[in-house]
N, C-alpha and C positions, 0 to 999 in steps of 0.2 A: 504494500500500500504506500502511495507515496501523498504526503501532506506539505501543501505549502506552507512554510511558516512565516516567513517575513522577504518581504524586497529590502534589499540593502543596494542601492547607487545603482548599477548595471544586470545585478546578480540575486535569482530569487534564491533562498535560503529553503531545502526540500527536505522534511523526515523519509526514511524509506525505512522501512517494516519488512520485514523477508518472514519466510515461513514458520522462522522459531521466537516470533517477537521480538527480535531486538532488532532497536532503533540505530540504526547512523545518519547523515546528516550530508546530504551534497550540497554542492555548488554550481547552479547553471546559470548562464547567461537569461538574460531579460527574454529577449527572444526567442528563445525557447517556450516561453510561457505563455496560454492563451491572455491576450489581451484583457478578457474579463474574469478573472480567476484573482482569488484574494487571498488574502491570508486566511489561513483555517479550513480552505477547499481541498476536497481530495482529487487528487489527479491523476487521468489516466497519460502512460505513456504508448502516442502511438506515431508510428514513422519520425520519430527524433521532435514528435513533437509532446508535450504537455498541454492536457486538455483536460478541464473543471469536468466531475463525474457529479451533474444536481442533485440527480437523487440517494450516491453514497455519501454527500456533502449533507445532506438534510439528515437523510439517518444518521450520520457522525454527529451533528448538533444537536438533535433529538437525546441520544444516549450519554453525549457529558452533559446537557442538562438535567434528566433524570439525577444520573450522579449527585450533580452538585445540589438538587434538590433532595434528596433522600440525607447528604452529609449533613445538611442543616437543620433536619428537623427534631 
């Protein structure tokens, strides 16, 4: 799974998750990335391009809000 997390100057900052959960951390050019994809979107890699996935992007959000609502009650 790959998660944008931040643009920094030219270069968007991307978690990747492989199959045994652990996280690292790339570096891709700007351009690489779809133009409307923000931080927090999960992204599909396809033909060298990154492209925002709405609907695993909405379920991502859905499930750390649950989280963060169940930690606080």
């Amino acid at each position: 799974m790959f998660i944008l997390d931040r643009i920094e100057e030219n270069y968007a900052i991307i978690e990747v998750t492989d199959e045994n959960g652990e996280i690292t951390v790339i570096k891709e050019d700007i351009s690489a990335i779809s133009p409307e994809s923000s931080e927090g979107d999960v992204l599909v890699f396809d033909n060298g391009f990154y492209r925002t996935d709405a609907e695993a992007t909405k379920d991502r959000k859905h499930s750390v809000y649950e989280r963060l609502k169940n930690l606080f009650r």
